[in-house]
N, C-alpha and C positions, 0 to 999 in steps of 0.2 A: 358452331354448335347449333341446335335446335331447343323449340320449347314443345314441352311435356305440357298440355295441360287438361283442365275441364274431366278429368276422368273418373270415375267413379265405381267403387266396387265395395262389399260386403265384408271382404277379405282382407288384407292383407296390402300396402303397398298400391293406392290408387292409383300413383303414376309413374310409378316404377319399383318390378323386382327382383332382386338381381339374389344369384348366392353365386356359391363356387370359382371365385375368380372373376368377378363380374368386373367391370370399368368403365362406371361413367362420368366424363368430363365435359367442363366448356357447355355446359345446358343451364335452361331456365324450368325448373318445374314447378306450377303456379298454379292453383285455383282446385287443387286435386281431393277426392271426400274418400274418407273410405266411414263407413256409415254402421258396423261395428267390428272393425278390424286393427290392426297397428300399422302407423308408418301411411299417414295420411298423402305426402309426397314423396316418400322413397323408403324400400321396404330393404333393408341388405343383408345379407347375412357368408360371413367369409368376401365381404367387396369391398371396391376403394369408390371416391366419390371425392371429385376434385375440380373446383374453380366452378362450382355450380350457383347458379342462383335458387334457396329454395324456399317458393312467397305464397301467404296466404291458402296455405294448403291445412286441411281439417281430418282428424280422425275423433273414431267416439273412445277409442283404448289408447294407447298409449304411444307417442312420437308423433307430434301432431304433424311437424316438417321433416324430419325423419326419425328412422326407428331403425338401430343397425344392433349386432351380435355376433361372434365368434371371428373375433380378431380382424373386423372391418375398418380402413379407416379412411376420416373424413376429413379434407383438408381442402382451405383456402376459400370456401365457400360463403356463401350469406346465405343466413338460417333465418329468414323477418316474417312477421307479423302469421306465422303460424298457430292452431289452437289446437287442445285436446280437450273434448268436451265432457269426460267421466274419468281421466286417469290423471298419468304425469307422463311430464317430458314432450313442454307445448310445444317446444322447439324442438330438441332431441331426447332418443332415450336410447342411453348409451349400454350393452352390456359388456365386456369384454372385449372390450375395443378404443379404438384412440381417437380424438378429434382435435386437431392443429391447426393453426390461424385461421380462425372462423369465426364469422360477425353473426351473433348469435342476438337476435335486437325486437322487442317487441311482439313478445311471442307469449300466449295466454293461458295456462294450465290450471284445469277445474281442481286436480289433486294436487300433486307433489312435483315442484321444479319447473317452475313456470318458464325459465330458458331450457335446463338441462337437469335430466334425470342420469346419475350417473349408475351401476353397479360393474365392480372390479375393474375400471375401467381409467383413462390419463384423458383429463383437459389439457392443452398446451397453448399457451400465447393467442388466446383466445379472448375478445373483446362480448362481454357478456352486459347487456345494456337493455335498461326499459323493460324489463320481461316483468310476469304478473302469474301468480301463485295465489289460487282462492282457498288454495290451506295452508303449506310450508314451505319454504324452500323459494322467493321468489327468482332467483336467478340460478342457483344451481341448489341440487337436492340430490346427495350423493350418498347414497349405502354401504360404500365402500370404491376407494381409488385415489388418484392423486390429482391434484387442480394446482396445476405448473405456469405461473409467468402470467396470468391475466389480470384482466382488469374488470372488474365486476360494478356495476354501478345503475344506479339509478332505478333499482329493482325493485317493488314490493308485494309483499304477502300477508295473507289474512290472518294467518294466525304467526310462526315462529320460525325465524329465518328471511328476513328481508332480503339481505344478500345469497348466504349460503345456510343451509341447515343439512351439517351433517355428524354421522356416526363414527365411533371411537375406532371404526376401522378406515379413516380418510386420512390424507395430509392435505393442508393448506401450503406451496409454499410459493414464495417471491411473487405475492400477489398486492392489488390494490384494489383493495373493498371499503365503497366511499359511496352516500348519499343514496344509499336502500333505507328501508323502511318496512318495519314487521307489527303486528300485530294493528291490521286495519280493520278489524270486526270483532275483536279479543283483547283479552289482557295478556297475550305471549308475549315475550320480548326476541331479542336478539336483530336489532336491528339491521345489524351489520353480520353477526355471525352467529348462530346456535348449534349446541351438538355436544359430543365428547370426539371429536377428533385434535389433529396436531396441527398449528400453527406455526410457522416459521418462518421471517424472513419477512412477515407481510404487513402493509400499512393499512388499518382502520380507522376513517377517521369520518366525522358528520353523517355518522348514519344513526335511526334516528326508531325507536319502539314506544 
């Protein structure tokens, strides 16, 4: 593979944007701004994005490391220490689309979903770790979809949803949400989990509002 990096753009996708079938694998894309756009390190829309590295990449809207939509999906990757600096989804922001075994780890969102911003969309067997939410949602902040088989930990957020904060149109299930923590400038709770979605199958345990 090759690294992507240092790029900078207004738009859309600083250091990469792909639609239509797009495919990129086996890359590092690192250090990328988009200064008021989405998808600060990879912009996708209808692409896949596989075994990537994607570090320390910034946008001022929303998917600080990436930003994908209409049935793109993203698998096998590390999502780290990326940031969105006025939206959600520091890490990702997922719409209609899938993300599968992905280290999704210390990633920093001014709004909603300091790892992953979900709507209509499947987490799967994804380790979601360290991420930080300066409103909701520190680890996953989902509008709507389903969060399959991971492990969510160590997350926290400013106001409600340490781990996950989501809507009566989510499922939780066969997950382990352990050692987040919500409401660090507030009185929200939901340590571990907030919302009106379905839970099932999942362990909560020491997290902490």
């Amino acid at each position: 593979g090759f690294t992507i990096q240092k790029g900078q753009t207004s738009g859309n996708g600083a250091g990469v944007y792909m639609r239509n079938h797009g495919h990129l694998s086996h890359c590092k894309v690192q250090r990328n701004v988009s200064t008021n756009g989405n998808g600060g390190g990879v912009y996708c829309s209808n692409a896949v994005v596989e075994e990537c590295d994607i570090v320390e990449n910034t946008c001022r809207n929303s998917g600080g490391g990436i930003y994908i939509q209409s049935s793109s999906i993203v698998s096998d990757c590390r999502i780290v220490d990326n940031t969105t600096t006025s939206s959600q989804g520091g890490g990702v922001y997922s719409s209609s689309s899938t993300v599968t075994e992905c280290l999704i780890k210390g990633n920093t969102s001014y709004s909603y979903g300091g790892g992953v911003h979900i709507v209509s969309s499947t987490i799967r067997d994804c380790n979601i770790l360290e991420n930080t939410s300066n409103n909701r949602g520190g680890g996953v902040n989902a509008s709507s979809g389903n969060i399959i088989s991971c492990q969510i930990s160590h997350n926290q957020s400013s106001n409600a949803g340490g781990g996950l904060y989501i809507s009566s149109s989510t499922q939780v299930r066969n997950c382990l949400v352990d050692n987040n923590s919500a409401g660090l400038s507030s009185s929200y709770g939901g340590g571990g989990i907030y919302g009106g979605g379905t839970v099932v199958n999942t362990t909560i345990v020491r997290n902490s509002s």
